[in-house]
C-alpha positions, 0 to 999 in steps of 0.5 A, spaced: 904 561 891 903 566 886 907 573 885 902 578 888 900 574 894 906 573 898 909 580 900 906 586 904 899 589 901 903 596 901 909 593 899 907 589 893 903 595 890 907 600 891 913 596 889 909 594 882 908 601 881 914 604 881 917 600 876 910 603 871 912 610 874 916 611 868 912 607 864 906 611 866 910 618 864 913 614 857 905 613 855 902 620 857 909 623 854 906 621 848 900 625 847 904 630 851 910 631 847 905 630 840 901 636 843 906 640 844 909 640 838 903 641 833 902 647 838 907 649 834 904 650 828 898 655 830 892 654 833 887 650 828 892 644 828 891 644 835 884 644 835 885 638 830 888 634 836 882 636 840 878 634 835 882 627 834 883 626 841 875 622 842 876 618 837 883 616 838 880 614 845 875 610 842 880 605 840 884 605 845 878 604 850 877 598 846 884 595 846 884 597 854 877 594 854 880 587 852 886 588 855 882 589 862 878 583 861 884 578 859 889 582 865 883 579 870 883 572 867 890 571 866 891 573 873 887 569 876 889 563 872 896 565 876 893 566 882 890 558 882 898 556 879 895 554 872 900 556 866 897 553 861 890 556 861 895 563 863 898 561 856 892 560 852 888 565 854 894 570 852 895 567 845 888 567 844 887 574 846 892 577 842 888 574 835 882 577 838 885 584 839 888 584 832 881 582 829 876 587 833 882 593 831 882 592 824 874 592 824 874 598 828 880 601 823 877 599 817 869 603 819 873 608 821 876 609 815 870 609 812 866 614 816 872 619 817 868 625 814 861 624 818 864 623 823 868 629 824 863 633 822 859 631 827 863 633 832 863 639 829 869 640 825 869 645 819 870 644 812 878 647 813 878 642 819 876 635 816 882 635 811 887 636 817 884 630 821 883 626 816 890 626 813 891 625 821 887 619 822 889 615 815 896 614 817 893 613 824 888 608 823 893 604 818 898 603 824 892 601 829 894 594 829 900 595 832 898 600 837 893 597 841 898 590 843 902 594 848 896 596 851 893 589 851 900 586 853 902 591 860 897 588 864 899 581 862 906 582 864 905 586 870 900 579 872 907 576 870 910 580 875 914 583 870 913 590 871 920 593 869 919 590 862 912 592 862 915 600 864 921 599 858 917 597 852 913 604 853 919 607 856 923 605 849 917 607 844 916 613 847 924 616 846 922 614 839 916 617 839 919 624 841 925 624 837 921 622 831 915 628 832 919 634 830 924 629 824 918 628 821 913 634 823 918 640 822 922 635 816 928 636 819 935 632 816 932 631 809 926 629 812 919 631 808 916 636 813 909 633 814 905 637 819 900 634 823 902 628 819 909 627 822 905 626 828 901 621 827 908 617 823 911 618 829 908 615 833 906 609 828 913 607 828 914 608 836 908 603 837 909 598 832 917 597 835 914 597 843 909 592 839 915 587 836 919 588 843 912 586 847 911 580 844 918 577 844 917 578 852 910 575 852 913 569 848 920 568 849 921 570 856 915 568 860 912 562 856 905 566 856 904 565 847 902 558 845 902 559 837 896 553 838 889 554 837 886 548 840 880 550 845 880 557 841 873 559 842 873 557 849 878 562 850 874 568 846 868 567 850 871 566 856 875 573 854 869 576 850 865 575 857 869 579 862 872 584 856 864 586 853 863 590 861 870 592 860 870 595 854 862 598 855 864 601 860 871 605 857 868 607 851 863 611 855 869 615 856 870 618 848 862 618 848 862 624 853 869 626 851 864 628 844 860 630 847 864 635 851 867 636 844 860 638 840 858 642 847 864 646 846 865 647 838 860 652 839 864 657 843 869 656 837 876 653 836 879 656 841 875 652 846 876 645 843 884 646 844 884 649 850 881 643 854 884 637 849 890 640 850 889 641 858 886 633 858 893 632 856 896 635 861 891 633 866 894 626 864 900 627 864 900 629 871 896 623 873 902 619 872 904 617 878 897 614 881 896 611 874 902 607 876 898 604 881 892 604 878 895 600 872 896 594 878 890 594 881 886 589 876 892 584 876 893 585 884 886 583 886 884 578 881 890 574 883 889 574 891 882 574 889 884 567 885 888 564 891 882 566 897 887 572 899 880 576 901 884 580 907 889 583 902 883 586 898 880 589 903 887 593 905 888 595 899 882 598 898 884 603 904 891 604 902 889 606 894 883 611 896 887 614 901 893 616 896 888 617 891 885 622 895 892 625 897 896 625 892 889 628 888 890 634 894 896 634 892 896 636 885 890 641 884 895 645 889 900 645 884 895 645 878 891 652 881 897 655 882 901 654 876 895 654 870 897 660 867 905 657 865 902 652 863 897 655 859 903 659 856 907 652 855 901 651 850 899 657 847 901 664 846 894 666 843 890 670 849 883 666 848 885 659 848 891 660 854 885 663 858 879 658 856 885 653 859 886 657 866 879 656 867 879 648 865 883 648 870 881 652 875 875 649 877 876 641 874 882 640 878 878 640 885 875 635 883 881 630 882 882 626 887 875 623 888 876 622 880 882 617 881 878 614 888 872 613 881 877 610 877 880 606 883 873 603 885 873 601 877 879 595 877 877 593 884 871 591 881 873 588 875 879 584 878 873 582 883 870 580 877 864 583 877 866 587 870 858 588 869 859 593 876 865 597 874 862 598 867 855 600 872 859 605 876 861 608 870 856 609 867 853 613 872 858 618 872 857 618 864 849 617 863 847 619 870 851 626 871 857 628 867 853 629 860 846 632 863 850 637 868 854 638 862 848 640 858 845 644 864 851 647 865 853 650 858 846 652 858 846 657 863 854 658 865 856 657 858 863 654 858 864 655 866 858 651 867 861 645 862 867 645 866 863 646 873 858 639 870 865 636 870 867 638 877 860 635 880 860 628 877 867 626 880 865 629 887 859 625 888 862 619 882 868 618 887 863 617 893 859 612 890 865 609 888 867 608 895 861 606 897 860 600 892 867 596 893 866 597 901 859 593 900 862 588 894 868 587 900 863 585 905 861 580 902 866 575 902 870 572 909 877 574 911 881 569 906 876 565 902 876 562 895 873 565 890 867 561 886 872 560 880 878 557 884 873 553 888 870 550 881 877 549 878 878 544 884 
């Protein structure tokens, strides 16, 4: 019997969560420590950041896409005692990874100055973003692995070295962002470049590390190419959702962006640098959600339908507490973190907004993203991707649009707080539906064929 199916629904979650609480504060450490020292060179770097910030999740949104939909795969294979097809599947998922990277850095390279100024950067900003970006997009493809192989051990039931190898690139990361950002040591002082270096060089060590463990330790890469295109199809069809669904996140985020480069610079790096704090604060629920897609697909694998179900009423309801939790302390301390960030009055004080009204609407928000996994490690990625879309589509860029329109930033910031209030309702409501469905322990239509 596989890992995630043996011990107690609370128990196992939270016991895979809490290896990731230091791994989830180590990846969001990276965007918060690369903000707060390019706050240090003034406020139109910043901005820069808040321009880069969709792009750079549209990469990333496609590399967790596939990893979401290899994660699935992989632990379902655990899940119906099958290592050779987990092997396969992991080796050939990784080739395909490298592959779409290097096309996506390759476009992005090409159409960096359109781009950018598409989302409305001016002729002072393009220079800095794309200096940024042509350092970043040339070490993409050792920065989008990691985010492919955490899923994979954490299925494997190696959460620990999972945390550590984002643990690890993260010390680097921050002990090389002033080195290389300030030229410090006999360093050339780079700027906002040394930002992007810095975390060039962290990723690609996290990257070396991940792969020796996938390799050495659990025996999940097979540097064989038989049945190839079996895997990639198999991949692609659980990834494509997976990936749609994601990149609707940077699709708003530049729509959000070209709503709020009208109200100035000071607008953008108000909320890119309070979207990094908001994700940094979220590490603690990102722990479990991070445990979700592998947790339900292996006892989905081996008929554990039970333990679903309880999963699902044990997650909404810290989602929701933790959510209460934290827009408490948001609310009451959004001036000092405003002052962490910024000392010019304009941009402090669109940040102080942003939190003031978003934050009431985070625990429904994770609830949303909860709902997401669920349905993903039920294999209905085609459903999750749904459900996303109606909070993109459906409400966040028209309340959005509505909102700037008659409230102006305060609208913006009010579009984002009704689309996670009624989102993580539907969210609810979906799982709830899909999980009736199935009996108490029974096998999925998968494992069912594999016997």
């Amino acid at each position: 019997m596989s890992v995630l199916t043996r011990k107690g629904v609370s128990r196992t979650l939270f016991s895979m969560a809490f290896p990731m609480l230091a791994g989830t504060f180590a990846m969001n450490a990276y965007n918060f420590t690369d903000t707060w020292f390019v706050s240090k060179l003034g406020t139109r770097p910043l901005a820069a950041m808040g321009f880069i910030f969709p792009v750079v999740m549209l990469l990333s949104c496609v590399a967790r896409g596939i990893g979401s939909g290899l994660t699935t795969l992989v632990s379902h294979a655990i899940g119906r005692q099958d290592p050779n097809d987990a092997a396969r599947l992991v080796t050939h998922g990784i080739l395909l990874n490298f592959a779409v990277t290097a096309f996506i850095s390759v476009a992005g390279m090409v159409l960096m100055r359109p781009l950018f100024g598409a989302l409305g950067a001016d002729e002072q900003m393009i220079p800095l973003v794309s200096a940024y970006m042509a350092i970043w997009y040339i070490g993409a493809l050792t920065m989008t692995l990691p985010m492919v192989g955490n899923g994979i051990l954490i299925s494997a039931g190696d959460s620990k070295a999972a945390s550590w190898t984002m643990i690890i690139g993260t010390i680097i990361n921050i002990i090389l962002n002033p080195i290389m950002i300030f030229g410090y040591f006999g360093f050339p002082k780079m700027g906002i470049c040394g930002s992007a270096l810095a975390t060039v060089v962290a990723q690609t060590i996290s990257m070396v590390w991940m792969v020796d463990l996938l390799w050495r330790k659990h025996r999940l890469i097979r540097w064989n190419m038989h049945g190839l295109t079996d895997s990639v199809r198999r991949i692609v069809t659980f990834s494509v959702p997976s990936v749609l669904s994601m990149i609707l996140m940077p699709i708003s985020a530049t729509v959000i962006t070209k709503l709020l480069s009208a109200h100035g610079h000071e607008a953008v790096a108000a909320s890119g640098a309070a979207q990094r704090i908001e994700s940094f604060a979220f590490m603690v629920p990102m722990a479990l959600g991070i445990s979700l897609t592998p947790f339900v697909s292996q006892n989905f694998g081996a008929g554990c339908m039970d333990r679903v179900r309880k999963a699902q009423k044990v997650t909404t309801a810290f989602a929701l507490s933790y959510g209460g939790f934290i827009t408490t302390v948001f609310f009451l301390s959004a001036n000092w973190l405003a002052s962490i960030f910024t000392k010019d009055p304009k941009v402090a004080g669109i940040l102080v907004l942003y939190i003031h009204i978003i934050s009431f609407g985070y625990g429904m928000m994770e609830v949303h993203r909860y709902c997401g996994f669920f349905l993903t490690g039920l294999h209905k990625p085609g459903s999750a991707t749904v459900l996303n879309s109606i909070r993109i589509l459906v409400l966040l860029i028209p309340c959005s649009y509505l909102g700037a329109h008659f409230w102006g930033i305060t609208g913006i910031f009010g579009g984002r707080l009704v689309t996670d209030l009624v989102v993580g309702c539907i969210g609810i409501a979906w799982v709830s539906k899909t999980l009736s469905y199935y009996k108490p322990n029974s096998l999925s239509p998968l494992t069912k064929m594999e016997q």
